[in-house]
C-alpha positions as CSV (number, residue, x, y, z in Angstrom):
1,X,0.0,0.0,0.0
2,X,2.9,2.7,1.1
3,X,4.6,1.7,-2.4
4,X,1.5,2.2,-4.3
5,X,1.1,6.0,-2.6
6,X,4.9,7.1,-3.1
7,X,4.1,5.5,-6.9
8,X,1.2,7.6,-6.8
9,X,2.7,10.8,-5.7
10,X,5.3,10.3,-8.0
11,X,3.2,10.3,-11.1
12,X,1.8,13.5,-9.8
13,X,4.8,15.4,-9.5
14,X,5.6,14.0,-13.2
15,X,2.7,15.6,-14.1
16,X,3.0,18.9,-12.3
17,X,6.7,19.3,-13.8
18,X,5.2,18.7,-17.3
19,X,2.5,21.3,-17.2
20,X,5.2,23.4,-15.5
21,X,7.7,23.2,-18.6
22,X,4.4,23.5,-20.8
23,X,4.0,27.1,-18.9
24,X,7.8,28.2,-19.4
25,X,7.6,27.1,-23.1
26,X,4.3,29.3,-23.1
27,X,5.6,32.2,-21.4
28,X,9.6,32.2,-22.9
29,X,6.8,32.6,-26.4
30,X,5.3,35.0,-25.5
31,X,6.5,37.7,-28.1
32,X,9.5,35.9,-29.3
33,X,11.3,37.4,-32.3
34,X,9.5,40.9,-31.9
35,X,12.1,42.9,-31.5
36,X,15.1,43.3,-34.0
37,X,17.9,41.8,-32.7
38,X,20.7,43.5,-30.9
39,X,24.5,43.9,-31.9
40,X,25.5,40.3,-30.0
41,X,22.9,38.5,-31.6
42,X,23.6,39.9,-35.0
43,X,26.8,38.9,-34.5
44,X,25.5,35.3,-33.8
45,X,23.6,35.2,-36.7
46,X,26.3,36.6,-39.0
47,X,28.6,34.2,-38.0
48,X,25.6,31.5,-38.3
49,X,25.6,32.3,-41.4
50,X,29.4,31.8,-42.6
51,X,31.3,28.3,-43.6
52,X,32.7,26.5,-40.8
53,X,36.2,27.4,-41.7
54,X,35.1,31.1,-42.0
55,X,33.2,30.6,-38.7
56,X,36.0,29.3,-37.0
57,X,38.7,31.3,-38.3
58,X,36.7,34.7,-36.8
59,X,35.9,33.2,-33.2
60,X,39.7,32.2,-32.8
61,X,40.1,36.2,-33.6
62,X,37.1,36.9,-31.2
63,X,36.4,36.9,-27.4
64,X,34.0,33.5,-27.6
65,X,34.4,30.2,-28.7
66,X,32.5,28.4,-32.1
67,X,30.5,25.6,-30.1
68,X,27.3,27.8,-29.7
69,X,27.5,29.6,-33.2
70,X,28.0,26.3,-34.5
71,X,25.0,24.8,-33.4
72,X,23.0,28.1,-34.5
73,X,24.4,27.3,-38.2
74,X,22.7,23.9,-38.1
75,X,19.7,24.7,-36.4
76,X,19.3,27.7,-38.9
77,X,20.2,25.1,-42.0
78,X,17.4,22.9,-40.7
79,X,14.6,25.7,-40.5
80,X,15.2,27.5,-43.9
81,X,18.0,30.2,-43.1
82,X,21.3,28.8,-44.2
83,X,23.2,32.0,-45.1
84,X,21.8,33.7,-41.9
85,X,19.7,36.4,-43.6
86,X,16.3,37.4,-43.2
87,X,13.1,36.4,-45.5
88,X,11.2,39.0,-47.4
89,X,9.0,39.9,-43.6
90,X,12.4,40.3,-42.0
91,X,10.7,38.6,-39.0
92,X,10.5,35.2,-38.7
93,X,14.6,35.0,-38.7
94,X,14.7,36.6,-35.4
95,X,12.1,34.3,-34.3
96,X,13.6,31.3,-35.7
97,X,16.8,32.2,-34.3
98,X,15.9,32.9,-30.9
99,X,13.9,29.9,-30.4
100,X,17.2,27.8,-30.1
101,X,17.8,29.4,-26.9
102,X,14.6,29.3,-25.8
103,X,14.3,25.4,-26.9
104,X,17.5,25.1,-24.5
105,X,15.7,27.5,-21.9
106,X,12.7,25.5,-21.6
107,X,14.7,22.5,-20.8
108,X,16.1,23.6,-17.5
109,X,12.6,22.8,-16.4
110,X,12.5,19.3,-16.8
111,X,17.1,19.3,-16.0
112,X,16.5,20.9,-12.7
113,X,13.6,18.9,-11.2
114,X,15.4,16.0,-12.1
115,X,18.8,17.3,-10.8
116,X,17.0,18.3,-7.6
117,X,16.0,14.3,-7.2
118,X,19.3,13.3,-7.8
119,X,20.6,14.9,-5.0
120,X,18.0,13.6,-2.7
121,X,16.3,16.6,-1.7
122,X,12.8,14.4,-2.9
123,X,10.3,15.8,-4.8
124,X,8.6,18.4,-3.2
125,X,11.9,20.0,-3.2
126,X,12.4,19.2,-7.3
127,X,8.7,20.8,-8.0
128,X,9.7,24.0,-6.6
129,X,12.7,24.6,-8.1
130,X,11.3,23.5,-11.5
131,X,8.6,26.2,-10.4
132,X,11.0,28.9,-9.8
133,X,13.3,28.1,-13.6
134,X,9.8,27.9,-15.2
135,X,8.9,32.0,-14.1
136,X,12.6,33.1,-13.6
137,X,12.4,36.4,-15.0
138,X,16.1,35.7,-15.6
139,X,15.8,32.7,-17.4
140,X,13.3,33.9,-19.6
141,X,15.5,37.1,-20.4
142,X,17.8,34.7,-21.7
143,X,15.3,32.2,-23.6
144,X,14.9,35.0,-25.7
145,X,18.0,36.1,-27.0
146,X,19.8,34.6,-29.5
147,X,23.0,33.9,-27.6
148,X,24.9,31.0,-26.0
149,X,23.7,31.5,-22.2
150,X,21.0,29.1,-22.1
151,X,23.0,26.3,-23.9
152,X,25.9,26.8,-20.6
153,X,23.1,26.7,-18.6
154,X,22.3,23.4,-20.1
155,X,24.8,21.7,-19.9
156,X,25.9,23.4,-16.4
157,X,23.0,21.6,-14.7
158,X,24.0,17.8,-17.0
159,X,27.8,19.0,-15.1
160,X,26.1,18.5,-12.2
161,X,23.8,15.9,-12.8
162,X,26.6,14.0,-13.3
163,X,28.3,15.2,-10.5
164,X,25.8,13.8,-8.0
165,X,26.5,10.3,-7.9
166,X,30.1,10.8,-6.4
167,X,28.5,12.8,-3.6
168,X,27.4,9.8,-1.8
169,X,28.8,6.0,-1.1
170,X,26.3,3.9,-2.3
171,X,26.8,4.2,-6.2
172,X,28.5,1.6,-8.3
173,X,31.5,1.7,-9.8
174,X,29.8,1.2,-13.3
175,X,27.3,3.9,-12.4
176,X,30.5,6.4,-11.6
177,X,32.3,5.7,-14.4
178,X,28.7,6.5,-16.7
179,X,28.3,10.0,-15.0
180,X,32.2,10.5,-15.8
181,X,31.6,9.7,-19.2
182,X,28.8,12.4,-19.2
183,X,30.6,14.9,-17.5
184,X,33.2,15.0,-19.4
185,X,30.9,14.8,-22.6
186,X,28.9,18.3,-21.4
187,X,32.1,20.0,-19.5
188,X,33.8,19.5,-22.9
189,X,30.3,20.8,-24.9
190,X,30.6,23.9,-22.2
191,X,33.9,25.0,-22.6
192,X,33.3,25.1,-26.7
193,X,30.3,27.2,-26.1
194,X,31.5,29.6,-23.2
195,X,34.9,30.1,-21.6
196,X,33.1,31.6,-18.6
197,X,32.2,27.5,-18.0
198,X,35.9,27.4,-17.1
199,X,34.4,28.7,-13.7
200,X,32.0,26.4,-12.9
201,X,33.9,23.7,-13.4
202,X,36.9,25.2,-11.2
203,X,34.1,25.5,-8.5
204,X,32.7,21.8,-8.6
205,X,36.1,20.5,-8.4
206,X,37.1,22.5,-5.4
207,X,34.3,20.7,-3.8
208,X,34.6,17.0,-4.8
209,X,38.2,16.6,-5.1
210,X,38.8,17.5,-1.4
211,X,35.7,15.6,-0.3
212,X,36.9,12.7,-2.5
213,X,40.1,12.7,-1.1
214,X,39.4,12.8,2.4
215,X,37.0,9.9,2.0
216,X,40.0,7.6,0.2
217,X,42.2,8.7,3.6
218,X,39.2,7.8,5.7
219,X,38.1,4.4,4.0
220,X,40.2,3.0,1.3
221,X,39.6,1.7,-2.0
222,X,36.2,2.3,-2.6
223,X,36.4,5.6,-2.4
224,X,39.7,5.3,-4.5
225,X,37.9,4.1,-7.4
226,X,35.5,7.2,-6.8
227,X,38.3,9.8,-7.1
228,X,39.9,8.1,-10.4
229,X,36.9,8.1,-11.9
230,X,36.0,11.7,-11.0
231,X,39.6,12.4,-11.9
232,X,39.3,10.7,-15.5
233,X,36.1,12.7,-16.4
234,X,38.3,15.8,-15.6
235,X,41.1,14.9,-17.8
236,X,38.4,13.9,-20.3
237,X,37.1,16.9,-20.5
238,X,41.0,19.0,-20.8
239,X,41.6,16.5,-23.8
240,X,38.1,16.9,-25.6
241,X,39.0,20.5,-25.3
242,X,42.3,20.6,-26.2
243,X,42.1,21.2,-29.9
244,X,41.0,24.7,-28.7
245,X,42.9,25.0,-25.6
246,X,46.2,27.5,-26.8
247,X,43.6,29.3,-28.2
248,X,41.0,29.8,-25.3
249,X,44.5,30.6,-23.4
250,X,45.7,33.5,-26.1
251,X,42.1,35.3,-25.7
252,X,42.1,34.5,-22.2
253,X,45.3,36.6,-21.3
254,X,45.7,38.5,-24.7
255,X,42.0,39.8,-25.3
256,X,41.6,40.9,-29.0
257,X,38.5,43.2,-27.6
258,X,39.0,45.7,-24.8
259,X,36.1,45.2,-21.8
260,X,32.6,46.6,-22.8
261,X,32.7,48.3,-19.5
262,X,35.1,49.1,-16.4
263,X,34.5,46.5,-13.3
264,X,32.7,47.5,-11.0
265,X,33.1,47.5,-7.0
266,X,32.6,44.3,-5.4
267,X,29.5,45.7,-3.8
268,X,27.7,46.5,-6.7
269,X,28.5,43.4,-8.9
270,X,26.9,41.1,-5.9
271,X,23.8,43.7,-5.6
272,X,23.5,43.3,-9.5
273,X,24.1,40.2,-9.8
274,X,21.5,38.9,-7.0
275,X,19.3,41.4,-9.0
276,X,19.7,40.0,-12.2
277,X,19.2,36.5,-10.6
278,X,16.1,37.1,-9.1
279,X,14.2,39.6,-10.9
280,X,15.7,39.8,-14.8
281,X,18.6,41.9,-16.1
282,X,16.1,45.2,-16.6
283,X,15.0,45.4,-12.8
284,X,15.9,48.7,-10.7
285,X,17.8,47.6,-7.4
286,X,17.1,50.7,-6.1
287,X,13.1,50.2,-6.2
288,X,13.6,46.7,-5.6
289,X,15.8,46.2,-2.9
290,X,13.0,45.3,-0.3
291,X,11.7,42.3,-2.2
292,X,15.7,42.1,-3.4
293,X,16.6,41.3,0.9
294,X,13.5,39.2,0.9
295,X,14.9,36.9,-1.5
296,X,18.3,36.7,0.4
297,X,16.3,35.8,3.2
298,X,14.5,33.0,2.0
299,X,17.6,31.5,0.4
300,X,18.9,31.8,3.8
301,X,16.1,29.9,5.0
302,X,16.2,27.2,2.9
303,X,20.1,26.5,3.0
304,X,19.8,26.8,7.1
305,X,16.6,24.2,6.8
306,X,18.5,21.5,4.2
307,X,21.6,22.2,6.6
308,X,20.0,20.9,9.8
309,X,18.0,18.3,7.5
310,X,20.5,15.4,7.5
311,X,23.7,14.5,5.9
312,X,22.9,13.6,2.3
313,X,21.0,17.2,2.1
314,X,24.2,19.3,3.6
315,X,26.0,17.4,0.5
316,X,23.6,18.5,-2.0
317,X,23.5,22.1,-0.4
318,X,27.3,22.2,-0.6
319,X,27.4,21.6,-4.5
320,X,24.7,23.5,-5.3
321,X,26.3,26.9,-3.4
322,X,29.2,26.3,-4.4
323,X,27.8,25.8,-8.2
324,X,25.9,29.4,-8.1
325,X,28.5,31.2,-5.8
326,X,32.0,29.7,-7.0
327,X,31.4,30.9,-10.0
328,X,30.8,34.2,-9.2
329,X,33.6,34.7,-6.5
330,X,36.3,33.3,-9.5
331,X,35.5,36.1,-11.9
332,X,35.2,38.6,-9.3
333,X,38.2,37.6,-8.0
């Protein structure tokens, strides 16, 4: 009978997740393609639009790699616009274009419910979070624009998907050695598409590789086989990249374009960056900020709550801060 409810329960949280990525896929449409796009997604287009040699050639020159625009010159091929220009209307390439990303954005949904279960937080826990990617005015900023943010989100939350399994003791070895496979597959994907992945891979490893470690000192070699095969996806991932590698490192310390804008104090990149995260790029801190503290109180909340929760849900907490903050605190750095 108590199998029959959790079954049951089950199936309605399948159900609520699928109405809830119906809803995102609904709202990230709502007026997709209206607006002409803007200089970056030009650019994306443009490039879109070239050979692959051509394609490649200009974002070795440029300040982000061809994974992303690579993907937009198949997905363009496929729906009619090959050579990246517009029809007769001059609408429905914007549209087309930007529904890549919002294809991409829409999957979070489904990603992060079933990331949230993977890290044992049940699913109570994996139906809010897929509530709160479904209405992120963040997320659907970014579902509309024809740029490679959504795809690293993507594959950020497969990273960590992936991750999961060497959080706890109970996995198989063959189970480890699939989620290195996978993680190295996406990290590799990542790093094509945006250098700024770089960081949230950094950030992962600082957690598991210490955790890892310390659990090899503590109980042999079980957890050995855990660390070589969290080890292997990592140097899995640096190979799969490597092609790309001396160049990612010339734009990464020679730039070939100067900063769009001066960095700002350390103060006000957090206070924009919690901004952007909760309430969209366009929102006014200074009108928000109340509903801005509220939100850094209920995070606060919820971290405290899965703290004091048990073991398994202090893991989970760890990677998932560390995931949203490490990245952060690297660039800023």
């Amino acid at each position: 009978m108590t199998e029959r409810i959790v079954d049951s329960q089950g199936s309605i949280y399948r159900w609520l997740v699928g109405a809830l990525t119906v809803a995102a896929f609904a709202l990230r449409l709502l007026r997709l393609g209206v607006d002409s796009l803007w200089y970056d997604e030009t650019v994306s287009v443009y490039l879109a639009g070239q050979s692959i040699p051509d394609l490649i050639a200009h974002t070795a020159r440029d300040i982000h790699p061809p994974g992303y625009y690579l993907m937009l010159r198949g997905w363009l091929g496929l729906t009619g616009f090959p050579t990246g220009h517009a029809d007769a209307t001059g609408y429905r390439l914007e549209f087309i274009a930007a529904f890549l990303s919002l294809l991409l954005g829409v999957l979070l949904i489904p990603l992060t419910w079933q990331l949230a279960r993977r890290l044992r937080l049940g699913d109570k826990v994996a139906a809010v979070a897929a509530l709160l990617v479904a209405v992120s005015p963040f997320g659907v900023w970014y579902s509309q624009e024809v740029r490679m943010y959504t795809l690293g989100a993507a594959l950020g939350v497969v990273c960590l998907l992936a991750t999961a399994p060497f959080l706890y003791t109970d996995n198989a070895p063959d189970r480890l050695w699939r989620a290195a496979i996978v993680y190295a597959l996406a990290a590799a994907t990542g790093l094509y598409s945006l250098y700024y992945f770089a960081f949230l891979l950094v950030s992962v490893n600082l957690l598991l590789i210490p955790l890892l470690m310390w659990r090899w000192w503590k109980t042999g070699h079980a957890a050995r086989r855990a660390l070589v095969a969290w080890l292997a996806a990592q140097v899995g991932a640096l190979l799969l990249f490597a092609p790309w590698l001396p160049t990612a490192w010339r734009q990464a310390t020679d730039p070939p374009v100067p900063p769009w804008r001066s960095a700002p104090q350390l103060g006000a990149a957090l206070a924009e960056s919690w901004g952007a995260l909760s309430f969209g790029q366009s929102a006014d801190l200074a009108r928000y900020w109340p509903l801005l503290a509220l939100t850094v109180g209920l995070v606060a909340l919820g971290v405290l709550a899965a703290w004091r929760r048990n073991r398994i849900s202090r893991l989970a907490v760890a990677l998932l801060l560390i995931a949203v903050f490490g990245p952060l605190a690297l660039i800023l750095v």
